[in-house]
ZADO-1210 file (C-alpha; in nm, 4 decimals, padded with zeros to 6 digits):
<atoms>
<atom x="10.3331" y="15.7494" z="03.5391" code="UNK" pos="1"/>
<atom x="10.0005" y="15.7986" z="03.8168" code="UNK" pos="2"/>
<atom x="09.7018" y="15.7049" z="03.6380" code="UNK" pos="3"/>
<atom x="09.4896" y="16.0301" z="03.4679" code="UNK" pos="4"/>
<atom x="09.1726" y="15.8544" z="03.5583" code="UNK" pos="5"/>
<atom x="08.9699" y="16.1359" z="03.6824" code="UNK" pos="6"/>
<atom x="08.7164" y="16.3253" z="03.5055" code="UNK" pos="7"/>
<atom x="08.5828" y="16.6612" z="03.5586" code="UNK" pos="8"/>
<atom x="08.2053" y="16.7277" z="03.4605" code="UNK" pos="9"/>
<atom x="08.1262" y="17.0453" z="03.2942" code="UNK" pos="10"/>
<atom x="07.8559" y="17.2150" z="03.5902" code="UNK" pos="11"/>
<atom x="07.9392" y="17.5706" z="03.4157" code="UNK" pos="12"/>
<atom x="07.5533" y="17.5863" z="03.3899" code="UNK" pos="13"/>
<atom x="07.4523" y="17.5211" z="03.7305" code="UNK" pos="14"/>
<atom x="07.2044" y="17.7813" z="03.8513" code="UNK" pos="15"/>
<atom x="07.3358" y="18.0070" z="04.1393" code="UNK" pos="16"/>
<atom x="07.0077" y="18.1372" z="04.2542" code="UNK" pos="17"/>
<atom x="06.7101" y="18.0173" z="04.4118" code="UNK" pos="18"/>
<atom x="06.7141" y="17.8372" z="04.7442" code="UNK" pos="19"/>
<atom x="06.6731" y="17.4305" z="04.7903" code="UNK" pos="20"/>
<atom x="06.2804" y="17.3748" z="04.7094" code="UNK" pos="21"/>
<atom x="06.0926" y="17.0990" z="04.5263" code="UNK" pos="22"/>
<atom x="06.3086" y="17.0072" z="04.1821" code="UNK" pos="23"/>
<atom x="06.5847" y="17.1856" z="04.2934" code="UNK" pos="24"/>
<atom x="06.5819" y="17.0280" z="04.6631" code="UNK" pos="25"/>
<atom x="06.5839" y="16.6633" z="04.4659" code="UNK" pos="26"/>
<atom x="06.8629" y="16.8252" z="04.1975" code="UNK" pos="27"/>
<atom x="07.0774" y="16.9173" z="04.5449" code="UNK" pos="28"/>
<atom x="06.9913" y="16.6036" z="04.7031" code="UNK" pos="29"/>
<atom x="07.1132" y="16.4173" z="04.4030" code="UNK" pos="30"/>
<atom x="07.4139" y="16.6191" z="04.3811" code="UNK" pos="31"/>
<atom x="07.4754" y="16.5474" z="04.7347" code="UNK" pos="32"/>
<atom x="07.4953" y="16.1255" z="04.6905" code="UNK" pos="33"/>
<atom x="07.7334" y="16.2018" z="04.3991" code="UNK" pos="34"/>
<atom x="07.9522" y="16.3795" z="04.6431" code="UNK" pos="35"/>
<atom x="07.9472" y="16.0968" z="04.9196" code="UNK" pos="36"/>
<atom x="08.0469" y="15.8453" z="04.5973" code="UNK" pos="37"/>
<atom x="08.3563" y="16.0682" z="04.5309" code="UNK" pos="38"/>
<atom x="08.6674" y="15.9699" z="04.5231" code="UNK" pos="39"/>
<atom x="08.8581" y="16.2300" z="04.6748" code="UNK" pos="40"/>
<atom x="08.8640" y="16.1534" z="05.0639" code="UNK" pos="41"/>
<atom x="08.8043" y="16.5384" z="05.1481" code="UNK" pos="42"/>
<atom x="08.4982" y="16.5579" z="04.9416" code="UNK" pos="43"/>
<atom x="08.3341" y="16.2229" z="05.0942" code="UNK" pos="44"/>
<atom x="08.3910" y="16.3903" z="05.4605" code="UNK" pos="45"/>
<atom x="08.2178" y="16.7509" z="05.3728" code="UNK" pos="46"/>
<atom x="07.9373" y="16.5891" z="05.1986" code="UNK" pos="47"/>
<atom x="07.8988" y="16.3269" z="05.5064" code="UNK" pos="48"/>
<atom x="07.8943" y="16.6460" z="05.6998" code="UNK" pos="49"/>
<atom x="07.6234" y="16.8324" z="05.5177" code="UNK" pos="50"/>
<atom x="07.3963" y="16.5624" z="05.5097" code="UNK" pos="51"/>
<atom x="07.4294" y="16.5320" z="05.8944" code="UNK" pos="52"/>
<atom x="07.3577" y="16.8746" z="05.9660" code="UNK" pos="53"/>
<atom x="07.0847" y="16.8693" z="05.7163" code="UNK" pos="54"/>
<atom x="06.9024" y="16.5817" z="05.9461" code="UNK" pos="55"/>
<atom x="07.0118" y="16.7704" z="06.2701" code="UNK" pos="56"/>
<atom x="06.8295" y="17.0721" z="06.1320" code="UNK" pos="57"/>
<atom x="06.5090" y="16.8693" z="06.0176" code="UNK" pos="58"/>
<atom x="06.4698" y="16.6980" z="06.3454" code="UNK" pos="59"/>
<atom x="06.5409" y="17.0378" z="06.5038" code="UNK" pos="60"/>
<atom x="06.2598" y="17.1784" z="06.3254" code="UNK" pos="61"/>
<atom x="05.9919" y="16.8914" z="06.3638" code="UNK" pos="62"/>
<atom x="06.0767" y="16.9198" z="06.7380" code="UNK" pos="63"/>
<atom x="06.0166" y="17.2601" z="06.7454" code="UNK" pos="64"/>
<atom x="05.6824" y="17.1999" z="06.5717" code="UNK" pos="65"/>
<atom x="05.6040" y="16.8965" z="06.8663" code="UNK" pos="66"/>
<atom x="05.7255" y="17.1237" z="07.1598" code="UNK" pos="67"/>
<atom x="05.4741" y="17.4712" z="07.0339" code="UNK" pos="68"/>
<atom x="05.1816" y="17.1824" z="07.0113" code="UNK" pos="69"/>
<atom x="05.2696" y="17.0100" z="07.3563" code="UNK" pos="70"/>
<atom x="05.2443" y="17.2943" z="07.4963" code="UNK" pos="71"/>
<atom x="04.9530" y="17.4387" z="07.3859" code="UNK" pos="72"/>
<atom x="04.7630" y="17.1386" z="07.4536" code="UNK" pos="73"/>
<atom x="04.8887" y="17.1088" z="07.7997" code="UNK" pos="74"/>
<atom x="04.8284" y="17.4862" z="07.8895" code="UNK" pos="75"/>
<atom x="04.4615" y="17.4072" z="07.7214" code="UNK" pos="76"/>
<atom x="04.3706" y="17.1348" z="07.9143" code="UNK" pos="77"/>
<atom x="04.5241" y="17.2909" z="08.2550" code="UNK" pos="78"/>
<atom x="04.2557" y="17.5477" z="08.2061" code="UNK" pos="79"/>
<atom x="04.0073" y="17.3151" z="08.0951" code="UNK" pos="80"/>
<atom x="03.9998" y="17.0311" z="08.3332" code="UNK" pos="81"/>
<atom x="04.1109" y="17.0029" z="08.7140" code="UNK" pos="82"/>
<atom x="04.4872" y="16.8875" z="08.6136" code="UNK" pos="83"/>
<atom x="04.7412" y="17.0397" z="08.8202" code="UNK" pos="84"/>
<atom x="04.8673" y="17.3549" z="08.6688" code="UNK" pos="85"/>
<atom x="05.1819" y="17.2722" z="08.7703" code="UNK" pos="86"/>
<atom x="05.1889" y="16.9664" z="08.4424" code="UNK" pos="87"/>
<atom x="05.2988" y="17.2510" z="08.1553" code="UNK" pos="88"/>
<atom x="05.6040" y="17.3879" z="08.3478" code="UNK" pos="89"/>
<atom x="05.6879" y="16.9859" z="08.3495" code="UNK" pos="90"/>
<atom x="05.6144" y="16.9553" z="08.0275" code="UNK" pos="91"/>
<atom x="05.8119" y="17.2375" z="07.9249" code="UNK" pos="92"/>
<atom x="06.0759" y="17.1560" z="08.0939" code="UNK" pos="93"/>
<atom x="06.1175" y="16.7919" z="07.9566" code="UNK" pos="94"/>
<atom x="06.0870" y="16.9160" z="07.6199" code="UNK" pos="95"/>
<atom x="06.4110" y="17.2111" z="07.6570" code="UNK" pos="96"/>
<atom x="06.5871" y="16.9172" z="07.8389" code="UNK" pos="97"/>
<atom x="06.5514" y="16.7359" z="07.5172" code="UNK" pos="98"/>
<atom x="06.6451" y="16.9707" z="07.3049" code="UNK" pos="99"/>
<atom x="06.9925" y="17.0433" z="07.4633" code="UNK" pos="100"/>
<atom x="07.0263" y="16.6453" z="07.3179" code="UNK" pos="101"/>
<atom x="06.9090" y="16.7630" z="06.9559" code="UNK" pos="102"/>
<atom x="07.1963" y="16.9446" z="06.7199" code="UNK" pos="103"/>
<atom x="07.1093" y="17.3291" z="06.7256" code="UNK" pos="104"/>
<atom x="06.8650" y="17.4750" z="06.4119" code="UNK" pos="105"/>
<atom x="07.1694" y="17.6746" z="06.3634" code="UNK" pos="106"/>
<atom x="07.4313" y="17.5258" z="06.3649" code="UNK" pos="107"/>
<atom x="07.7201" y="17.6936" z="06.1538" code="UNK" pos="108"/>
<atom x="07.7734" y="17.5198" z="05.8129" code="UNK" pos="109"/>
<atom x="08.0030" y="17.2644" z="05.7299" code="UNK" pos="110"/>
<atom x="08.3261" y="17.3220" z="05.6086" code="UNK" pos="111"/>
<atom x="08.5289" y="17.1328" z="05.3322" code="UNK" pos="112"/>
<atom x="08.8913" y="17.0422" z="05.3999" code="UNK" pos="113"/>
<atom x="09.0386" y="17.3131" z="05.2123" code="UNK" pos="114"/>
<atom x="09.4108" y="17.3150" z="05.3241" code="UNK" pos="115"/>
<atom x="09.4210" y="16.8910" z="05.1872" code="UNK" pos="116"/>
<atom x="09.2413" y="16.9590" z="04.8608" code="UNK" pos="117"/>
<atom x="09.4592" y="17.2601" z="04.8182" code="UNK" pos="118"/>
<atom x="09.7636" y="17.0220" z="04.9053" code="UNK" pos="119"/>
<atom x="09.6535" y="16.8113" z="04.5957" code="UNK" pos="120"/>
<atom x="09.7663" y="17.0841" z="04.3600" code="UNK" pos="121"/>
<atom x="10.0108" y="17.2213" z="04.5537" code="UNK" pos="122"/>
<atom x="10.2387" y="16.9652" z="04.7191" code="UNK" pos="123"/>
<atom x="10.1147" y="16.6754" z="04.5058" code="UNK" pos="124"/>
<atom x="10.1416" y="16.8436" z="04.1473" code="UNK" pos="125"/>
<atom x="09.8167" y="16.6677" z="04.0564" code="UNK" pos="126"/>
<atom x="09.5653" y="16.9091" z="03.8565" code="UNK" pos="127"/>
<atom x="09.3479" y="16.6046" z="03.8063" code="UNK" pos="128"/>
<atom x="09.2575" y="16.5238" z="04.1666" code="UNK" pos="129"/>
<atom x="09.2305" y="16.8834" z="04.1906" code="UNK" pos="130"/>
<atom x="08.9916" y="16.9839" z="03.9164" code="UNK" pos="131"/>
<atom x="08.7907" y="16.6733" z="04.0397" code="UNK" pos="132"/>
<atom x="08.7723" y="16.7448" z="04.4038" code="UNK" pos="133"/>
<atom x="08.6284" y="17.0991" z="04.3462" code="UNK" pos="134"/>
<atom x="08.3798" y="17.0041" z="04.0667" code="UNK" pos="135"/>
<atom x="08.2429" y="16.8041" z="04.3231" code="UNK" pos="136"/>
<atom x="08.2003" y="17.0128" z="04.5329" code="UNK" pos="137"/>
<atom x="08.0512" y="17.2959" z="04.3248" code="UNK" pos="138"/>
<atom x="07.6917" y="17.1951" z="04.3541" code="UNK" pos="139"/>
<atom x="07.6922" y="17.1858" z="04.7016" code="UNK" pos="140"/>
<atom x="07.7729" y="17.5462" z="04.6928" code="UNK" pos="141"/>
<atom x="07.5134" y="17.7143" z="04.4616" code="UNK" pos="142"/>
<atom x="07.3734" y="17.9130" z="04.7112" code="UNK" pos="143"/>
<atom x="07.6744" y="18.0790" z="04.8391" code="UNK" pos="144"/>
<atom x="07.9901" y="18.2658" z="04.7285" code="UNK" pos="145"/>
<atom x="08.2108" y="17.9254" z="04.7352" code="UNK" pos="146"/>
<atom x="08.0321" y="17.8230" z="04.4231" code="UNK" pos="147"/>
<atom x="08.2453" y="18.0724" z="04.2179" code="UNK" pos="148"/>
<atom x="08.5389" y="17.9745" z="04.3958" code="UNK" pos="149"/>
<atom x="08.5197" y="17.6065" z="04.3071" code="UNK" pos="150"/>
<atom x="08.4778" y="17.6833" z="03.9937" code="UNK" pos="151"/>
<atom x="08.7647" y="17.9096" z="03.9749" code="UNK" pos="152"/>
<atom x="08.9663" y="17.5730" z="04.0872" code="UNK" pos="153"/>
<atom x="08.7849" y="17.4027" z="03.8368" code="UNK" pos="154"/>
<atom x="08.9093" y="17.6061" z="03.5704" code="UNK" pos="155"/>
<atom x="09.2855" y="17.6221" z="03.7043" code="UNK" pos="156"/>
<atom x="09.2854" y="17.2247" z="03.7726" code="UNK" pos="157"/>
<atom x="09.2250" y="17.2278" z="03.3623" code="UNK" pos="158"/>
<atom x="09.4353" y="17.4396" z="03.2687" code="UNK" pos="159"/>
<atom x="09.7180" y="17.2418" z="03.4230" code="UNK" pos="160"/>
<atom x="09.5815" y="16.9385" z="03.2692" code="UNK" pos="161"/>
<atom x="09.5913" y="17.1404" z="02.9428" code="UNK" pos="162"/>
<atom x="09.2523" y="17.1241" z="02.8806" code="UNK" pos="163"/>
<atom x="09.2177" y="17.4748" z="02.7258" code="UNK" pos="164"/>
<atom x="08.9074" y="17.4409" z="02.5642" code="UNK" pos="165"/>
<atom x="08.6978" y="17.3281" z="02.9024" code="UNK" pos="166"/>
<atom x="08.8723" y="17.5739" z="03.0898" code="UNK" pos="167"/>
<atom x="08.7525" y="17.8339" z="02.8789" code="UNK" pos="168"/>
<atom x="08.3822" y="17.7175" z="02.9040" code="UNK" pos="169"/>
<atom x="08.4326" y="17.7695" z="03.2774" code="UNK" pos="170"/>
<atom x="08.6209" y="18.0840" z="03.2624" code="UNK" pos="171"/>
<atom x="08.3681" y="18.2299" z="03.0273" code="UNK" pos="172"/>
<atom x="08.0826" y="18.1477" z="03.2708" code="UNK" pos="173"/>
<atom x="08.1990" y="18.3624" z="03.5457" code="UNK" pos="174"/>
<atom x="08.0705" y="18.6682" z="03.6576" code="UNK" pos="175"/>
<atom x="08.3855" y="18.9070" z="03.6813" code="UNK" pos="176"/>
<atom x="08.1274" y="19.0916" z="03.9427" code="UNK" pos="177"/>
<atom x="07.9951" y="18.7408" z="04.1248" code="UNK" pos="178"/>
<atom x="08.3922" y="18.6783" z="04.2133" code="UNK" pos="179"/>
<atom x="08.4518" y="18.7120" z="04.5968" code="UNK" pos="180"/>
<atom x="08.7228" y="19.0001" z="04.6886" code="UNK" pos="181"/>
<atom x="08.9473" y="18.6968" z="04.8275" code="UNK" pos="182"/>
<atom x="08.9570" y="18.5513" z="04.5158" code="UNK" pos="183"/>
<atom x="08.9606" y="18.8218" z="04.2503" code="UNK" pos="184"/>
<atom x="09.3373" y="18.7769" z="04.2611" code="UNK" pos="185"/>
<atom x="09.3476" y="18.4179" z="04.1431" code="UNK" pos="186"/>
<atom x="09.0643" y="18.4778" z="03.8631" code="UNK" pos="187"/>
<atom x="09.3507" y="18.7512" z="03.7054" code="UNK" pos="188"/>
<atom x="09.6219" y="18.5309" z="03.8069" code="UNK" pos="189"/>
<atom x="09.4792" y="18.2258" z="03.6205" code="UNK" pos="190"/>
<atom x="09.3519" y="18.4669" z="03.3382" code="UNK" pos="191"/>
<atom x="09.7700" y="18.5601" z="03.2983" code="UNK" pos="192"/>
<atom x="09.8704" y="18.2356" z="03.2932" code="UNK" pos="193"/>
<atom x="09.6041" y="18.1330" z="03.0333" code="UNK" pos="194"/>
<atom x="09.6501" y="18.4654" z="02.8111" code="UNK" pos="195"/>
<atom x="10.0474" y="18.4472" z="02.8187" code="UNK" pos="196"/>
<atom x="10.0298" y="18.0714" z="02.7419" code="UNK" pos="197"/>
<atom x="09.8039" y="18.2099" z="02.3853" code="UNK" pos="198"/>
<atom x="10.0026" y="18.5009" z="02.3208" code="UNK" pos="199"/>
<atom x="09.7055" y="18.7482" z="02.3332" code="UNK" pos="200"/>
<atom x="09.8559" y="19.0687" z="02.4001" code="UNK" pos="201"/>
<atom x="09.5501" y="19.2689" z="02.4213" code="UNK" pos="202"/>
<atom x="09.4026" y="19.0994" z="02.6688" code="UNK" pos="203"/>
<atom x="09.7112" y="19.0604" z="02.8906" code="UNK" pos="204"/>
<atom x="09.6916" y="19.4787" z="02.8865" code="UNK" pos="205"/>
<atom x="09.3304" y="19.4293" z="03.0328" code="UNK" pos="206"/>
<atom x="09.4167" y="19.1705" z="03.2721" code="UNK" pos="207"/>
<atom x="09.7644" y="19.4002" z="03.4150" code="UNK" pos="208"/>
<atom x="09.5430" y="19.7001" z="03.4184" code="UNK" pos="209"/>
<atom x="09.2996" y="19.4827" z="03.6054" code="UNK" pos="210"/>
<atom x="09.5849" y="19.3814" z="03.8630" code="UNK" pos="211"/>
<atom x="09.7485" y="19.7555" z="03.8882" code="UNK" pos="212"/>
<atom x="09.3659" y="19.8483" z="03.9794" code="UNK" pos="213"/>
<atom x="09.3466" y="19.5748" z="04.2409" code="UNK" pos="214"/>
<atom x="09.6739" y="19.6134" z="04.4146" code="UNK" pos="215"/>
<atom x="09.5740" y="19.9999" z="04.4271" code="UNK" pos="216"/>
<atom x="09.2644" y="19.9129" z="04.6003" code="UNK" pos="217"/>
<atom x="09.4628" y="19.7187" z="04.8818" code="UNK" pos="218"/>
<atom x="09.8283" y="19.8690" z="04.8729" code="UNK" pos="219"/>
<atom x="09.8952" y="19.7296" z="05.2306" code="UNK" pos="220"/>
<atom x="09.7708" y="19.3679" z="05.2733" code="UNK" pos="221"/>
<atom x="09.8621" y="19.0552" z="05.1099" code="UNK" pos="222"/>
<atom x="09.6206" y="19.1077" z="04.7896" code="UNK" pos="223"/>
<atom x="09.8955" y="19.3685" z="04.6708" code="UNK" pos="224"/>
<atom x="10.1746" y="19.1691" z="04.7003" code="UNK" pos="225"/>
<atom x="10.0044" y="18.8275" z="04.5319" code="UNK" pos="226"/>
<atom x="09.9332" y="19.1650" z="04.2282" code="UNK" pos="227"/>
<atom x="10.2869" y="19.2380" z="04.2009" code="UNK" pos="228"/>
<atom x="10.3670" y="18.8467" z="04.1509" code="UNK" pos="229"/>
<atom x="10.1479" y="18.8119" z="03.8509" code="UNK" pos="230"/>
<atom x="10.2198" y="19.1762" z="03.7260" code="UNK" pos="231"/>
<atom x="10.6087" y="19.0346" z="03.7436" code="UNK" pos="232"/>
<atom x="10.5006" y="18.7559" z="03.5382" code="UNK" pos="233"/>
<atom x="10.3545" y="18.9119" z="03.2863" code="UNK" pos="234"/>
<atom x="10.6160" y="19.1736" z="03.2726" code="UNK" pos="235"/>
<atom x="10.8568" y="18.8909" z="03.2747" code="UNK" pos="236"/>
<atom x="10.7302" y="18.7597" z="02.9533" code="UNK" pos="237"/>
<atom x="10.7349" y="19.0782" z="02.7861" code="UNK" pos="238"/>
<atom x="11.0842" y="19.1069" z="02.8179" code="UNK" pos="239"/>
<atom x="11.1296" y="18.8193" z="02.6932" code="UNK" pos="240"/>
<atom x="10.9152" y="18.8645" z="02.3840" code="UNK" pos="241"/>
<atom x="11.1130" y="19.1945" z="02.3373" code="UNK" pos="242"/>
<atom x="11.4775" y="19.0250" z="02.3608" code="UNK" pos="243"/>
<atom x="11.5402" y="19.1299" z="02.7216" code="UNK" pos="244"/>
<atom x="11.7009" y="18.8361" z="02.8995" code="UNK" pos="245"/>
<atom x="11.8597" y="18.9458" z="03.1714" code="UNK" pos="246"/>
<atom x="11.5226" y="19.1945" z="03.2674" code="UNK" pos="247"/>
<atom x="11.3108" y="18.8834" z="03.1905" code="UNK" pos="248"/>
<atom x="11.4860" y="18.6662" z="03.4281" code="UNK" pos="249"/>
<atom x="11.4793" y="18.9474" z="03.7462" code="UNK" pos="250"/>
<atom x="11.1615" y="19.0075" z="03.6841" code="UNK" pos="251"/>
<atom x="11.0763" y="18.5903" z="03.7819" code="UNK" pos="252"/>
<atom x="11.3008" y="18.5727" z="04.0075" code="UNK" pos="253"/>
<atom x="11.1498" y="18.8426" z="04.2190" code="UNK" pos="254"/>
<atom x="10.8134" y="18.6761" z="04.1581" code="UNK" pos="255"/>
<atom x="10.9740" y="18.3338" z="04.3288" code="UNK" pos="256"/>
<atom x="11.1146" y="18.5704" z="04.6198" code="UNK" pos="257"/>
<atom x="10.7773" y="18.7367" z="04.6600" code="UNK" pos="258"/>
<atom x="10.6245" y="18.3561" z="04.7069" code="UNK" pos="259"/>
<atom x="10.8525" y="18.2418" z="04.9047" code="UNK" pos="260"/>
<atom x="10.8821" y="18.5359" z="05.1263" code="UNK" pos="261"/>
<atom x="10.4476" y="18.4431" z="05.1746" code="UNK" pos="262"/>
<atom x="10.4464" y="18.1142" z="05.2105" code="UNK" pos="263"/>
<atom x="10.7716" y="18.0935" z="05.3798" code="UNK" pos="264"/>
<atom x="10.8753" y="17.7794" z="05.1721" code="UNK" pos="265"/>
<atom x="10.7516" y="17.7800" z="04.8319" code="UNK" pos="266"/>
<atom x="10.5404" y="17.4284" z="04.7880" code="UNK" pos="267"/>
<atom x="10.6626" y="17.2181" z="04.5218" code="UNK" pos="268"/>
<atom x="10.3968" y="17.2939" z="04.3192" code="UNK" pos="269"/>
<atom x="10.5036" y="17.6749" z="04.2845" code="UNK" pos="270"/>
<atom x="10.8591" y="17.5829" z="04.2038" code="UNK" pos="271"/>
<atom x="10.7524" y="17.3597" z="03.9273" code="UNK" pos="272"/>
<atom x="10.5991" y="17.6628" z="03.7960" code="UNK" pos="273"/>
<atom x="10.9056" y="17.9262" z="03.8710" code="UNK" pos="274"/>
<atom x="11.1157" y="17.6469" z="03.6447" code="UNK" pos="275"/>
<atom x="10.8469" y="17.6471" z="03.3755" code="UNK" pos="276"/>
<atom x="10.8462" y="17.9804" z="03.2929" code="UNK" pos="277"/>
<atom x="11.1884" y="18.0637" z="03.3022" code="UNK" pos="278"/>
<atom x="11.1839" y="17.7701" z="03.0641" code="UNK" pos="279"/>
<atom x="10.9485" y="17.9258" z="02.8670" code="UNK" pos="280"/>
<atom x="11.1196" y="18.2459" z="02.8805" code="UNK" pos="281"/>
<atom x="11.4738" y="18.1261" z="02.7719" code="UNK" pos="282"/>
<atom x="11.3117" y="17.9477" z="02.4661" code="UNK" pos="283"/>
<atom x="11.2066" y="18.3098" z="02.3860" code="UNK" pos="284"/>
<atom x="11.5067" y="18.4831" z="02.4331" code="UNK" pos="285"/>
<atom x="11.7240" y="18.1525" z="02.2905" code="UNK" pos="286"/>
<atom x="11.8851" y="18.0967" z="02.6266" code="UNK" pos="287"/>
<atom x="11.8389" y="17.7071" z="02.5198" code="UNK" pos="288"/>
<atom x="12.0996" y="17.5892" z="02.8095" code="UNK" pos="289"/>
<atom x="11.9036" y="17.7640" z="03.0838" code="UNK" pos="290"/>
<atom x="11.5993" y="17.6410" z="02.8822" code="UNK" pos="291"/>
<atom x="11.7084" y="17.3162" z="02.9470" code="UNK" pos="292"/>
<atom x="11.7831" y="17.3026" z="03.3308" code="UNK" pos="293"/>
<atom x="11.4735" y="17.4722" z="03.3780" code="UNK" pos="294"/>
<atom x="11.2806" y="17.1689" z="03.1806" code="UNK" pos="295"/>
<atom x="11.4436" y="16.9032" z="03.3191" code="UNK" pos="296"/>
<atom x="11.3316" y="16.9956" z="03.6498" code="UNK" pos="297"/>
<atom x="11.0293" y="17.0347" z="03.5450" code="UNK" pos="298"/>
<atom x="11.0060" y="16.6776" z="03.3840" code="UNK" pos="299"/>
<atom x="11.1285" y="16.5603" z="03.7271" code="UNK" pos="300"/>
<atom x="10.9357" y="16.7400" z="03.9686" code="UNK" pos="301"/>
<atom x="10.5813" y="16.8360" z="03.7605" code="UNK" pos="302"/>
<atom x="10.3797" y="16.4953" z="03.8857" code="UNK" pos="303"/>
<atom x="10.0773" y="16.4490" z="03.6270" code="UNK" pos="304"/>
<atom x="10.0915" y="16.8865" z="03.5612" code="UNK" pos="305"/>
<atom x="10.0866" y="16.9680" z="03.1644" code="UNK" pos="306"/>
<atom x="10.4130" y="17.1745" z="03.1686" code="UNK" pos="307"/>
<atom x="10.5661" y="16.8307" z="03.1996" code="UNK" pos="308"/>
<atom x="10.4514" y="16.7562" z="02.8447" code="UNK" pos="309"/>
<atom x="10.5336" y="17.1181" z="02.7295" code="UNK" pos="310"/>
<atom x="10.9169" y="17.0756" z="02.8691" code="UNK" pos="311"/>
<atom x="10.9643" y="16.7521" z="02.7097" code="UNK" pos="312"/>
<atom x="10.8738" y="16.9455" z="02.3812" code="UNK" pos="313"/>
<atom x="11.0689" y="17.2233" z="02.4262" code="UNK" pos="314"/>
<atom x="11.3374" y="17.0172" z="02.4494" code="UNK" pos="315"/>
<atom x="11.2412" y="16.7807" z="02.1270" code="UNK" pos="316"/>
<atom x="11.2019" y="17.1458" z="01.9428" code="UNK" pos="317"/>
<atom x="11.6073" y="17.2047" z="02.0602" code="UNK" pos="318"/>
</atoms>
């Protein structure tokens, strides 16, 4: 069994809103050498990056500060002495020759590897590394829209670990209205998961109507397909909870072809979760030898995920 070594600090409370600037420069600084001691590879590279560009830009800006004052004093004492008025077109043109050596005050921001971290979950079946990588991350992002996406990973890394009561500190700290468009999706999807996994009904009806809404809003890109996934799921369930095997089983089955029509292959991570909740659903409809296949795979396949745990206890309860 890998080692579940890696801890997830609670920033739910980080502020969001004011720029970098005295405390809060040193509180982003700080947050920044906790980053480059990470232990997730991907992390350690995007802070490494932000602190470089951070130096580019202060040495762009102090040279920028030199260059106005070098020339201004040149141009001065042109006019004021007999020096050759020729020595501030030199002078300027030293100074933009050095600054094509200098990073630009510009330069776009640095990007985290999100395709590896995402591989963590996703090919690696490792919430831990997961949760851990983004909550890293998350401070270095308070001034932008990522911040509520890492935190969004945050919450979904612990809910895989099965840390419920974490994930809803997290979950409960996010602004439905703060969540980027590209993203809304995966809020309701992990809400689903999270609600179905409780049993609460009522807000399952919120979070479908929330979906239905959604998938309205874009009925011709991807965003309405990933809706119809997690509406199958939660339809899915339903039938089960109602007795309806054979509806409960179509309906997750045409969630799997959905994904796999997407992403071409589904990644092993989203077949470990295809097998869960068909386990889950033939423990409710007392299919227990489909019940079974379905959580042996995912004992074999599930890495350090939580269903691993819930399948070997489905199968202790039969």
């Amino acid at each position: 069994m890998k080692e579940r070594s890696l801890t997830v600090e609670n920033n739910a409370a980080q502020p969001q809103g004011a720029r970098p600037g005295g405390s809060d420069r040193q509180s982003f600084n700080a947050d920044l050498e906790r980053a480059l001691q990470s232990p997730i590879p991907e992390v350690v590279q995007f802070a490494h990056d932000v602190k470089e560009r951070l130096r580019g830009r202060r040495v762009s800006m102090l040279f920028t500060v030199v260059t106005v004052i070098a020339i201004f004093a040149t141009t001065v004492a042109a006019v004021m002495t007999s020096m050759s008025p020729w020595v501030p077109f030199v002078v300027v043109f030293v100074l933009v020759a050095i600054s094509w050596a200098l990073p630009p005050l510009h330069a776009k921001p640095a990007v985290p590897d999100f395709a590896s971290i995402e591989n963590l979950l996703l090919e690696d079946c490792d919430p831990y590394r997961f949760a851990r990588a983004y909550s890293d991350l998350m401070p270095l992002f308070r001034y932008a829209q990522d911040y509520v996406i890492c935190k969004i990973n945050v919450a979904l890394g612990l809910f895989l670990q099965g840390a419920y009561g974490v994930m809803e500190e997290y979950l409960s700290s996010i602004d439905p209205y703060s969540i980027p468009e590209m993203a809304l999706q995966g809020f309701y999807d992990l809400q689903a998961h999270y609600f179905l996994h409780t049993r609460d009904t009522g807000a399952i009806d919120i979070v479908e109507n929330n979906l239905r809404a959604f998938s309205r809003a874009h009925p011709y890109d991807f965003i309405a397909t990933r809706c119809s996934e997690t509406i199958d799921l939660i339809e899915a369930h339903r039938l089960a909870w109602s007795g309806d095997e054979e509806g409960a089983f179509a309906r997750l089955d045409s969630r799997n072809r959905s994904v796999g029509e997407l992403k071409k292959t589904p990644s092993p991570y989203q077949l470990v979760d295809y097998h869960y909740q068909r386990a889950v659903v033939g423990e409710a409809v007392g299919d227990y030898s489909e019940m079974a296949q379905d959580c042996l795979y995912v004992i074999d396949h599930g890495g350090l995920l939580n269903y691993v745990q819930d399948a070997s206890a489905m199968l202790a309860r039969h």
